[in-house]
VOGU-3710 file (C-alpha; in Angstrom, 3 decimals, decimal comma):
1> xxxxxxxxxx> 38,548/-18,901/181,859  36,501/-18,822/184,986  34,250/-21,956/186,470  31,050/-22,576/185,102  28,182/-20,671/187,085  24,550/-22,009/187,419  21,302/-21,058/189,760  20,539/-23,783/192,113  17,330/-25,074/190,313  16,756/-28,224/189,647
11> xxxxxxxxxx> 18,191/-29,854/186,028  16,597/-31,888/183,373  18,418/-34,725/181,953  19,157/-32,588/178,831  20,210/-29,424/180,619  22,657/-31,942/182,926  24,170/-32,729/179,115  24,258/-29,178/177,966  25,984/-27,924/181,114  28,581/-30,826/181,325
21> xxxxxxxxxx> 29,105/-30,418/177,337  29,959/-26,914/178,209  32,635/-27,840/180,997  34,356/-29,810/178,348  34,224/-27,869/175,411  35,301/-24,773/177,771  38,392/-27,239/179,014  39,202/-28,936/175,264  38,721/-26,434/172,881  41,182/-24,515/171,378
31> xxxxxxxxxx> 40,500/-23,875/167,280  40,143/-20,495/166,230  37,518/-18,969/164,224  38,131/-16,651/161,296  36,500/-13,499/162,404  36,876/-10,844/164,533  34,836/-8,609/167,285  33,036/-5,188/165,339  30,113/-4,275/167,969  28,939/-2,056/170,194
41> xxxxxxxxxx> 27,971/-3,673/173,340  25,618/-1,924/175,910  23,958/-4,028/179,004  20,371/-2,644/179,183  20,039/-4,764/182,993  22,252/-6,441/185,194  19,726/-9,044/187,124  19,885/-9,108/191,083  18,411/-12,225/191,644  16,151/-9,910/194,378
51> xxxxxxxxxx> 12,236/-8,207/193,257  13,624/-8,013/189,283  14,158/-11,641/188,756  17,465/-13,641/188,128  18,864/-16,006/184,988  16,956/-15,145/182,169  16,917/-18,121/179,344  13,981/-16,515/176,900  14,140/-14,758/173,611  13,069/-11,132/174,032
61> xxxxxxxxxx> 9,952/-9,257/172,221  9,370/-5,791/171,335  6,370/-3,340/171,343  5,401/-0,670/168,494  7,116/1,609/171,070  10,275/-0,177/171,538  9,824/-1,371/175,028  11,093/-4,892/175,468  9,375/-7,839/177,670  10,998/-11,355/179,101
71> xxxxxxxxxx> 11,354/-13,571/181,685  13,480/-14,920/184,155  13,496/-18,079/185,164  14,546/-17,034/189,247  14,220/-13,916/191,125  11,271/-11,476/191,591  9,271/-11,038/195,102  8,638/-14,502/195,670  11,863/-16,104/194,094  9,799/-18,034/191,199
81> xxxxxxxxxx> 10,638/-16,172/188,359  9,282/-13,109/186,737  7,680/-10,950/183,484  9,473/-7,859/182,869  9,798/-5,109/181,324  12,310/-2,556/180,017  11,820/0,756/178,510  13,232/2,554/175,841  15,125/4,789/178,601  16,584/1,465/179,824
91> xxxxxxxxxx> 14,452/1,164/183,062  13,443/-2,137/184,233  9,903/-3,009/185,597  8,869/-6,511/186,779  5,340/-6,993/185,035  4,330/-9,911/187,717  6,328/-12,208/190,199  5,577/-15,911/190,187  4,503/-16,889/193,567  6,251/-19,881/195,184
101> xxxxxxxxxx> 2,487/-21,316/196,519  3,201/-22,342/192,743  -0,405/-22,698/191,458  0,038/-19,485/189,196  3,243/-21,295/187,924  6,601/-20,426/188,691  9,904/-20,901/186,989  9,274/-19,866/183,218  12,658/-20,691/180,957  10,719/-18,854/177,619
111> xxxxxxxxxx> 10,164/-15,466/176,223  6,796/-14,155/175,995  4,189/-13,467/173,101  2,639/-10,135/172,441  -0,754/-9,436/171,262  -2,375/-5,884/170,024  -3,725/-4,935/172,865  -0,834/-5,319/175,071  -1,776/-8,991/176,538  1,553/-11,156/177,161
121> xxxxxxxxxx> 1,413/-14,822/176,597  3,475/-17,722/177,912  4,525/-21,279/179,409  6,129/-21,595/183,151  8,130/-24,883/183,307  6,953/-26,153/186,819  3,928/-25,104/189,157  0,084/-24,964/188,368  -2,408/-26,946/190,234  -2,325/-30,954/189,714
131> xxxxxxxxxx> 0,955/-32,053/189,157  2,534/-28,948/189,128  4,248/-29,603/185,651  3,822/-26,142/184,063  1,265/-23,702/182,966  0,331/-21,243/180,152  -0,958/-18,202/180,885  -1,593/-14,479/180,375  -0,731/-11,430/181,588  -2,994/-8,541/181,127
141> xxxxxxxxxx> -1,642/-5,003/180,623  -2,905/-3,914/184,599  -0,789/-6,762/185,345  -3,248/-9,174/186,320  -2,085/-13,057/185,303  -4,663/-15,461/184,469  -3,464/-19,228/184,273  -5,214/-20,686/181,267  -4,350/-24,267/181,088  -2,387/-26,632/183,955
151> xxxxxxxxxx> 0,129/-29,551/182,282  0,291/-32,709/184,136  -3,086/-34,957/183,466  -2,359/-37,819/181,154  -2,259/-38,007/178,219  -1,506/-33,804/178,512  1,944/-32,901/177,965  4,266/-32,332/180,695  7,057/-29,119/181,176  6,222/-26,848/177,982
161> xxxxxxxxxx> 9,131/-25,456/176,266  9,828/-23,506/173,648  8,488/-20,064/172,821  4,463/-20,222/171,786  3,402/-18,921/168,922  -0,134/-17,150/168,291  -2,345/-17,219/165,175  -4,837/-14,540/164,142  -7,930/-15,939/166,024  -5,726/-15,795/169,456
171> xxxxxxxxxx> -4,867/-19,674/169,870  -1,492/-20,488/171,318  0,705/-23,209/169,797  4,000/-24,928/171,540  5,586/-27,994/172,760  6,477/-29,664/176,038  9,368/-32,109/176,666  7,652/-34,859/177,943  3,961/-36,223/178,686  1,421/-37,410/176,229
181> xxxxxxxxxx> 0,266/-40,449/175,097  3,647/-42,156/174,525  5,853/-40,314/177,563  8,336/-38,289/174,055  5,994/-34,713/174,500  3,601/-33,044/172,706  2,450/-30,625/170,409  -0,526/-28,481/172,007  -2,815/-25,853/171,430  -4,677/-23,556/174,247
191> xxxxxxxxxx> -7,878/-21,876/172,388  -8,596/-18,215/173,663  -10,797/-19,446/176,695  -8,067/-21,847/178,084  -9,048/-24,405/176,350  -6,176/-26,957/175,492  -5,859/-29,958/172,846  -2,720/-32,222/172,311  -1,883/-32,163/168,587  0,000/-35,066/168,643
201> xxxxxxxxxx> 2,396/-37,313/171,255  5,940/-38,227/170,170  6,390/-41,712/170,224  10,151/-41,769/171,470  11,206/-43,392/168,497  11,228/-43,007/164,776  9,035/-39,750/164,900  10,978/-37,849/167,310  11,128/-37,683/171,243  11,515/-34,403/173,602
211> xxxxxxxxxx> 10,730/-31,277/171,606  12,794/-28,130/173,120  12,536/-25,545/170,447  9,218/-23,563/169,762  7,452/-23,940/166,612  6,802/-21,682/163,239  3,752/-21,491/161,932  3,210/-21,361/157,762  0,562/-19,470/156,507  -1,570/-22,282/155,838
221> xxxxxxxxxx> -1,459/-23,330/159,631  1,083/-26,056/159,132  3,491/-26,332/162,041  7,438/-27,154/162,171  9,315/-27,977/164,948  12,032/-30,007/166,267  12,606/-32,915/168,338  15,810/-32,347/170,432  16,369/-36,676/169,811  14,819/-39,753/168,703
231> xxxxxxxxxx> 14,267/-40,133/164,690  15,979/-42,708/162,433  19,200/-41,871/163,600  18,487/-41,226/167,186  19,791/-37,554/166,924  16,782/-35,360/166,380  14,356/-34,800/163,698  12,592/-31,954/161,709  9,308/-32,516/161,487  5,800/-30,632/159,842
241> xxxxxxxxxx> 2,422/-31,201/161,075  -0,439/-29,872/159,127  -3,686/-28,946/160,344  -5,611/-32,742/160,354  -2,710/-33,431/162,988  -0,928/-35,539/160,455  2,911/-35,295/161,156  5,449/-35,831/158,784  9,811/-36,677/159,824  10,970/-33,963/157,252
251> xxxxxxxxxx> 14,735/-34,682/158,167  16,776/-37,318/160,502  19,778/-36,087/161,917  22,954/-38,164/162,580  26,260/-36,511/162,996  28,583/-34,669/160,619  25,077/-33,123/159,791  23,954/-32,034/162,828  23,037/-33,936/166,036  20,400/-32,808/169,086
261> xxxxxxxxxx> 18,760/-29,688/167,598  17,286/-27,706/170,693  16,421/-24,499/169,373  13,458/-22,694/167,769  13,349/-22,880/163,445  12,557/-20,178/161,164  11,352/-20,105/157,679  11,573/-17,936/154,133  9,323/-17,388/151,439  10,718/-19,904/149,507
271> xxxxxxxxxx> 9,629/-22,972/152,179  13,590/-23,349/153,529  13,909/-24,055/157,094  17,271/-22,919/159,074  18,135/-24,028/162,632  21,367/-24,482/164,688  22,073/-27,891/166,212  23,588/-28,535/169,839  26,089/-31,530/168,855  27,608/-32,558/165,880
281> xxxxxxxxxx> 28,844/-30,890/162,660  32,657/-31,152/161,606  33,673/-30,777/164,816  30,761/-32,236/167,023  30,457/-28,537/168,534  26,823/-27,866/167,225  25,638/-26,219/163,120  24,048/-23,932/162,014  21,662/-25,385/158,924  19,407/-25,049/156,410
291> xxxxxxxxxx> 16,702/-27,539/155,147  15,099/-27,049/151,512  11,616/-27,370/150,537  12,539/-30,838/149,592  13,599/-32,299/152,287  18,288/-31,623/151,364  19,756/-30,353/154,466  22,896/-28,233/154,187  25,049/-27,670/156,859  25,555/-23,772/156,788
301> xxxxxxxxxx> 28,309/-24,007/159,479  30,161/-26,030/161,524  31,551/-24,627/165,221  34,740/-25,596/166,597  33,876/-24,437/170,209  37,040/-22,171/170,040  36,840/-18,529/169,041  34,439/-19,125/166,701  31,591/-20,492/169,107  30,276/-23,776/169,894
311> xxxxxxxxxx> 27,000/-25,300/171,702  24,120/-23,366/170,144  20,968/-23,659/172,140  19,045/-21,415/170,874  17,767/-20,564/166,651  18,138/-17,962/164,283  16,934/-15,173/163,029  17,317/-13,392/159,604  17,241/-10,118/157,355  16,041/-8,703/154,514
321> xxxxxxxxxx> 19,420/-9,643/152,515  19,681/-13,226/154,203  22,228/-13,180/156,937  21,333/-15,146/159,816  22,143/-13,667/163,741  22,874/-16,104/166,607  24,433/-16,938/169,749  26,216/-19,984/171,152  26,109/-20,780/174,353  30,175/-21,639/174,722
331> xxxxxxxxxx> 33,186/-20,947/172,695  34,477/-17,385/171,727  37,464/-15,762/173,145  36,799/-15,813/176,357  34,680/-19,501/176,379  31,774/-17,605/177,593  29,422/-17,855/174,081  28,805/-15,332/171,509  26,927/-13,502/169,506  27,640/-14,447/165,411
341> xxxxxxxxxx> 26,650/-13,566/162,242  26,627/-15,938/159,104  26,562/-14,428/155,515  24,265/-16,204/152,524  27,545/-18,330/151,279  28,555/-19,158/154,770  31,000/-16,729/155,997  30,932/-16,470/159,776  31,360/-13,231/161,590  31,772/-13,084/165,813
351> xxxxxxxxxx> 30,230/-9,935/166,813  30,784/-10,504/170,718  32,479/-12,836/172,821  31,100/-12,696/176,473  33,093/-12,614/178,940  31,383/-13,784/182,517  32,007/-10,280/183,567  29,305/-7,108/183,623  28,882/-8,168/180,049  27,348/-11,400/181,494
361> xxxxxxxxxx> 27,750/-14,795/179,986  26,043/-18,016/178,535  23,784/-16,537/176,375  21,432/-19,494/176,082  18,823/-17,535/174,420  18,129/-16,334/170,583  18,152/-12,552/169,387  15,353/-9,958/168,659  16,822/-7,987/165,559  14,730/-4,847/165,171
371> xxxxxxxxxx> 14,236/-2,780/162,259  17,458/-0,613/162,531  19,275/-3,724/162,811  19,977/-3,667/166,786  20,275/-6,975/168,122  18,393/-7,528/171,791  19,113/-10,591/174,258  19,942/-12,039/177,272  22,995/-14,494/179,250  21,769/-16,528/181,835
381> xxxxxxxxxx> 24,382/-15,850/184,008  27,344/-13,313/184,433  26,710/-9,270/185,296  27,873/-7,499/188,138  25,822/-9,729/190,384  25,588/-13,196/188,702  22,946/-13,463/187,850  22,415/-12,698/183,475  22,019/-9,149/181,537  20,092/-7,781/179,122
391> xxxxx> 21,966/-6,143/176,307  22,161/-4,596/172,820  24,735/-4,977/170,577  24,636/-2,635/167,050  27,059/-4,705/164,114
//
């Protein structure tokens, strides 16, 4: 099964939990899944950990031409992380290398946001001036980065995660674990000049405490999001907050249900959310769930952290005809994650099971499904040198 491989940076308390969850699922589980392997698997990049960057954790985006951008959290010239870029031919270019003098950022753990005229938008976990507790900035299509907001100042946010997302007039919207008034993390906004207002601070309690996954945006402006614990239940919440900043606990999770949601949401026409949870479920292995309009959550599936999967970090993302496309961070054949698919009544199809070996492994990161019905990602770790692949799989 192969030991557990990690880059030597430095852990949050959470990622200490996800990594030791994934020990012992990898050395306890044994149920298998009901589904079987049908893809083809092609690694786009195998990551050096040299000038093109090293253990990628962000979702991928794609241009009108196909090309693909990302980030990795390690790697490039100065060993802080990178933006890159890969082509439709396959050919990787690094976009800009973090500096380690830090004060551009350094270290960023999400994907990056595209605009129309080829700007790239993001979040670096550590680095900036002041504290050095993240950044957001943008990347201009010459490749010139401009920092436009520094976390760290009380009561600012502290360590953004989760993918932003962008509105119409250009503002950026996203989370960060910690920071704010009450020490549980933020919601924030950066306005087009770099201008940057806290939403609202988590408490730590009853409302929610250390948001992980990025947010959706409705198309009156209200936000939804996730709190990776805290609520009712201590567990995690789903919460809404509209555009007076009022926030609203939309579901407490507790166990069979669901427990420690860490991943981004998504949302249909009809107002239902759907997420994946870390923990819990039938077999406290991490869901995959829906939440209605009014407030019923259903638990879509539950992993066993055998063949099947188990430990989703990241979301999901959906079709036209309602199937839902994830990975898991653990589980499959090979305890190495996998990429799934799960039907509209629940039926659960494995499309790859990594294997830690030029495949890569530990896919923490969500898919980009594009219109021909490709799926694009990335494993943190794994590849011919260790260090994470891109890849496409085609179901």
């Amino acid at each position: 099964m192969g030991n557990l491989k990690q880059s030597n940076k430095a852990l949050s308390v959470f990622d200490a939990v996800v990594l030791l969850a994934i020990v012992t699922c990898t050395l306890l589980s044994s149920t298998p899944a009901q589904a079987q392997e049908r893809t083809i698997f092609t690694s786009l990049h195998a990551f050096t950990n040299g000038v093109d960057g090293g253990n990628p954790y962000g979702t991928l985006v794609q241009d009108a031409r196909g090309n693909l951008y990302g980030t990795s959290s390690g790697g490039g010239t100065y060993a802080s992380g990178t933006v890159f870029k890969i082509d439709v031919r396959g050919r990787q270019t690094v976009l800009y290398s973090f500096y380690n003098t830090v004060a551009d950022g350094k270290d960023p753990l999400e994907g990056v946001v595209l605009d129309a005229a080829g700007n790239l938008y993001g979040s670096t976990s550590s680095g900036g001036t002041g504290p050095g507790l993240g950044t957001v900035f943008k990347l201009d299509p010459a490749g010139t980065e401009t920092v436009l907001h520094n976390f760290g100042s009380t009561p600012d946010g502290t360590i953004p995660e989760g993918k932003l997302v962008r509105d119409a007039q250009g503002n950026l919207y996203g989370v960060t674990v910690g920071g704010g008034a009450y020490r549980g993390g933020t919601v924030f906004s950066v306005d087009p000049a770099g201008n940057e207002t806290v939403l609202y601070s988590f408490r730590g309690g009853a409302d929610g405490d250390g948001p992980y996954g990025g947010l959706v945006m409705d198309a009156h402006g209200s936000l939804y999001g996730t709190t990776s614990s805290g609520g009712t239940l201590g567990a995690g919440t789903v919460f809404k907050l509209d555009l007076t900043g009022s926030k609203t606990v939309l579901y407490n999770f507790g166990g069979p249900d669901g427990q420690y949601p860490r991943g981004s949401l998504i949302r249909d026409g009809a107002g239902n959310l759907y997420g994946t949870t870390f923990f819990g479920g039938a077999y406290d292995k991490g869901t995959v769930f829906k939440l209605d309009s009014a407030g019923t959550e259903t638990v879509l599936h539950s992993f066993s952290g055998g063949a099947d999967g188990g430990l989703p970090t990241a979301g999901v993302i959906g079709d036209a005809a309602g199937n839902l496309y994830g990975t898991t961070s653990d589980g499959g054949v090979h305890f190495y994650g996998t990429i799934f698919a799960l039907d509209p009544i629940g039926n659960l199809t494995v499309l790859y099971s990594f294997r830690d070996g030029p495949d890569g492994g530990r896919p923490f990161a969500g898919l980009l499904r594009t219109a021909g019905g490709a799926l694009y990602g990335v494993t943190a770790i794994g590849g011919p040198y260790e260090y994470g692949t891109v890849f496409r799989v085609t179901p």
